[in-house]
C-alpha positions in Angstrom: -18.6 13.1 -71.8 -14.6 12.9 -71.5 -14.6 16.7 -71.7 -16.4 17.3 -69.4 -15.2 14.8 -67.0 -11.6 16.8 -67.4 -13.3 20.5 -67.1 -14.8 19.1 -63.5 -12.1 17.6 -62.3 -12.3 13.9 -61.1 -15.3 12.2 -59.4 -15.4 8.7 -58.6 -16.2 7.6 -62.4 -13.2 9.1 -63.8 -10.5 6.4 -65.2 -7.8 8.5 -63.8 -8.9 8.6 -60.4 -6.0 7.3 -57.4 -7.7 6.7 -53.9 -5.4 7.5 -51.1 -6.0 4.6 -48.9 -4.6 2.1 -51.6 -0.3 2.0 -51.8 -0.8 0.1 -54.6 -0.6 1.2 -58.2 -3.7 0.1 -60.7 -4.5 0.5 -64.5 -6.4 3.1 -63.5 -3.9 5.2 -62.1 -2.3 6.0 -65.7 -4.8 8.1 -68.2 -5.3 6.7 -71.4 -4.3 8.6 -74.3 -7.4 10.8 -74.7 -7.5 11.8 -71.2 -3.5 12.7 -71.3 -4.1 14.7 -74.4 -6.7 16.4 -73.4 -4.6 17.3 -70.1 -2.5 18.6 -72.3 -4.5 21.3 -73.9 -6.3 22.1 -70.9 -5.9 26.1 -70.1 -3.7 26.3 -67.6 -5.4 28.1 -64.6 -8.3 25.3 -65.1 -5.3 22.9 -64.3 -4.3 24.8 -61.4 -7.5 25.0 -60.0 -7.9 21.1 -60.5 -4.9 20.6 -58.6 -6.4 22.4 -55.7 -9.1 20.5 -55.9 -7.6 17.3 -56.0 -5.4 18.2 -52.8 -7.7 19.1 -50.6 -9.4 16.0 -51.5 -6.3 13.8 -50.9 -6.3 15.7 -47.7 -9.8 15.0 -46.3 -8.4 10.9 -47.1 -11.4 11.2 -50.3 -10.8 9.9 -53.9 -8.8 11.9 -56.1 -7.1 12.8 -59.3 -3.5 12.8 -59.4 -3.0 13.5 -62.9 -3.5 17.2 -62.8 -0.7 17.6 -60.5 1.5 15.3 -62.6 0.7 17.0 -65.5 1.5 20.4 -64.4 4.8 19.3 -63.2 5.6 18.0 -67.1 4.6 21.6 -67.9 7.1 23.4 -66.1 9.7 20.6 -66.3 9.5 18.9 -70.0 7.9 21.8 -71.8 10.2 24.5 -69.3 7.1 26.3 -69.1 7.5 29.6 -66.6 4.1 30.1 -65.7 3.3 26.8 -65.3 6.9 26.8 -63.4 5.6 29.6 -60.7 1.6 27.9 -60.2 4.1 24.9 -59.2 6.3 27.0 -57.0 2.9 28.6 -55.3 0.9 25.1 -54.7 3.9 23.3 -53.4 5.8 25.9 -51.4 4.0 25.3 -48.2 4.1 21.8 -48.3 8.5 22.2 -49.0 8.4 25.0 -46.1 7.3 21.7 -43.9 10.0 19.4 -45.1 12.3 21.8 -44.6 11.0 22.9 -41.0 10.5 19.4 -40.2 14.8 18.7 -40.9 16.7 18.2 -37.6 19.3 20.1 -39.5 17.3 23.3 -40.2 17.9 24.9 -36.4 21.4 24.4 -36.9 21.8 26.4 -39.9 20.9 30.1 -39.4 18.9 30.3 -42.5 15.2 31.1 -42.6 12.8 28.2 -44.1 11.9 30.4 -47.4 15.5 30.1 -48.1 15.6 26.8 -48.1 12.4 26.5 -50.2 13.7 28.2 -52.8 17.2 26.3 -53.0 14.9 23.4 -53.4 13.2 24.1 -56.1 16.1 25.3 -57.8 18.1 21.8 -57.2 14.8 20.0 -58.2 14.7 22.3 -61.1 18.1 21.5 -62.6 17.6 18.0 -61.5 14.8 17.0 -63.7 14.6 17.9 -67.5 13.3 16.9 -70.8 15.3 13.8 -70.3 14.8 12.8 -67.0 11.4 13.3 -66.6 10.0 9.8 -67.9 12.1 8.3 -65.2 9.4 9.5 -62.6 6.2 8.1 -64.0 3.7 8.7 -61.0 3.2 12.1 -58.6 4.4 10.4 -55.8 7.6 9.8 -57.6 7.9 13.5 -58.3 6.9 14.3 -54.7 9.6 12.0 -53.2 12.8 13.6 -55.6 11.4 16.9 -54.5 11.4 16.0 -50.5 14.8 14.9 -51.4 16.1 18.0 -52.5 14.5 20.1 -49.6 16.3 17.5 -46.8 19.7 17.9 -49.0 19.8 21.8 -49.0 19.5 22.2 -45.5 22.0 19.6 -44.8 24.8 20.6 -47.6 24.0 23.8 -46.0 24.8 23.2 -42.4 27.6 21.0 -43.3 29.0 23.4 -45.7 29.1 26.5 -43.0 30.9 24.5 -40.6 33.8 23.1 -41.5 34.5 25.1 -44.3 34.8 28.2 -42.8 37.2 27.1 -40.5 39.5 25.7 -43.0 42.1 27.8 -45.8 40.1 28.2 -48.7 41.9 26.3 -51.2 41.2 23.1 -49.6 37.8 23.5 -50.2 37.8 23.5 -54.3 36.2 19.8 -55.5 34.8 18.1 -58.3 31.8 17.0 -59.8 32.5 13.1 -59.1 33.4 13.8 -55.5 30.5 12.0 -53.1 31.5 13.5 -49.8 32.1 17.4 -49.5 35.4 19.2 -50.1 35.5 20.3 -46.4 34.7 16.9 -45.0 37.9 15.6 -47.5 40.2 17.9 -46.2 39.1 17.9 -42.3 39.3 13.8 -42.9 42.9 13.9 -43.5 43.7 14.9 -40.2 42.6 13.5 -36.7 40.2 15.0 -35.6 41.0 15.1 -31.8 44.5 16.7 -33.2 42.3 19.6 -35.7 40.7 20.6 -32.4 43.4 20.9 -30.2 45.1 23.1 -32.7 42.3 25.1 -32.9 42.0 25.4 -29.4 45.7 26.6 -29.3 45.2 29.4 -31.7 41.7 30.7 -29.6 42.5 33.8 -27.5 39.9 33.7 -24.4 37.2 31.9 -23.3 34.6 34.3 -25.2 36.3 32.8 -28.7 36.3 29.4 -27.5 32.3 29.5 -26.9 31.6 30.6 -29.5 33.7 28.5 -31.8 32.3 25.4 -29.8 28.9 26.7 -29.5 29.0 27.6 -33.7 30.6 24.0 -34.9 30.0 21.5 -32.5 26.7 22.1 -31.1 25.3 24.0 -33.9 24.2 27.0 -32.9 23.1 29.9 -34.5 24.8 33.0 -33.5 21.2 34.6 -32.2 20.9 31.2 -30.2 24.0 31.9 -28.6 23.3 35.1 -28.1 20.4 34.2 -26.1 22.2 31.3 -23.9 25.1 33.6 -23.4 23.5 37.6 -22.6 26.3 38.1 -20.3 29.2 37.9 -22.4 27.7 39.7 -25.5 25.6 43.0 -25.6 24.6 42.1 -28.8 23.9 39.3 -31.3 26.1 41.3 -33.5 29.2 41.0 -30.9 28.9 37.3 -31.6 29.1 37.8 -35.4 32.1 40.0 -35.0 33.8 37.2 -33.1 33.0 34.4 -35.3 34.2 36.6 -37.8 37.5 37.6 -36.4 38.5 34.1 -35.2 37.5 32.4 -38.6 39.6 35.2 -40.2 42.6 34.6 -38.2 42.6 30.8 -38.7 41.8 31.2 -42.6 45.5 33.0 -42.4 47.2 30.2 -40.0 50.0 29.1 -42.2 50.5 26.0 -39.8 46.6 25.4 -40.6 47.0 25.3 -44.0 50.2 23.1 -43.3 48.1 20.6 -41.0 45.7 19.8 -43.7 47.7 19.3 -46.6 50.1 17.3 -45.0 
């Protein structure tokens, strides 16, 4: 029976099964109506286990199901479904902490991985509603927008606490239609050669110029620094204060604010 086809998960007879060796999409990768409605009124914690199932068997390279997973996904997202939203969350997370962890961006931005995770989900979340969520018809689909927004949150992240806190505040207000960020407007709109040097000017020893170079051209954190630099600093901390200070200082530099807007 159909039922209990469902209640099993998928073996090798179902009509909804996806192999993992084939790229290719077949009629049998979409359920037919009585399987998707019966998805649909399956208890939810029978769903979640399903998925499990079905990863681990995508893992091992074996047959499997991808509908349980899709249709968990159209819980949380079409139906806005919170506990449906959280199993989603909890079966995904690890496989979003690896995106993220795998991002040449995410050493260079001082934030830890479950951070990341959950900025994420959040930007997938707000992404993908009611609306939207035809326009990804498959897992895979789902799977790649997701990825997506794990890359982009470490990278507006790093980009966003580097030039921006070196520039006056105002500069950095944008809008919606803007495709490149505020900071990266405003820094673009002077040479760059001629930002530096300015900076440079306003820096009051050699301890403020590592770390303003160490922070926003090679990236570091300030416990990296820390580490590469034990005999200027007798604590991680000192290097915060002095980030702090010198960021302070320029956010007040009148012929800063004067440079950019010009």
């Amino acid at each position: 029976m159909i039922t209990q086809t469902i209640e099993r998960c998928a073996h090798p007879k179902s009509s909804v099964i996806h192999r993992a060796p084939s790229k290719q999409r077949h009629a049998h990768d979409t359920p037919s109506v009585v399987d998707a409605t019966l998805l649909a009124e399956m208890d939810l914690m029978t769903l979640v286990r399903c998925c499990a199932t079905e990863s681990e068997r995508f893992y091992r390279g074996q047959a499997h199901n991808t509908w349980y997973s899709y249709e968990l996904f159209r819980r949380a997202l079409v139906e806005r479904d919170e506990q449906a939203w959280a199993q989603l969350y909890q079966h995904y997370s690890a496989l979003v902490e690896g995106w993220i962890r795998r991002s040449g961006a995410f050493v260079s931005s001082g934030e830890s991985s479950e951070y990341f995770v959950v900025g994420a989900f959040t930007k997938f979340w707000r992404a993908i509603g009611p609306e939207r969520f035809p326009s990804f018809p498959t897992l895979a689909a789902l799977l790649q927008y997701l990825q997506l927004c794990a890359t982009s949150v470490v990278i507006d992240s790093v980009r966003a606490q580097s030039w921006s806190e070196m520039l006056p505040e105002e500069t950095l207000i944008y809008h919606h239609e803007n495709l490149t960020a505020p900071d990266e407007e405003a820094v673009n709109r002077v040479d760059r050669q001629e930002f530096w040097r300015f900076i440079d000017e306003q820096l009051q020893s050699d301890v403020e110029r590592i770390v303003i170079y160490s922070s926003f051209v090679l990236g570091l954190t300030p416990r990296a620094l820390y580490g590469q630099h034990r005999e200027l600093f007798n604590s991680v901390n000192d290097v915060y204060n002095v980030k702090r200070n010198v960021l302070g200082r320029l956010s007040r530099n009148q012929q800063l604010r004067q440079l950019i807007s010009e």
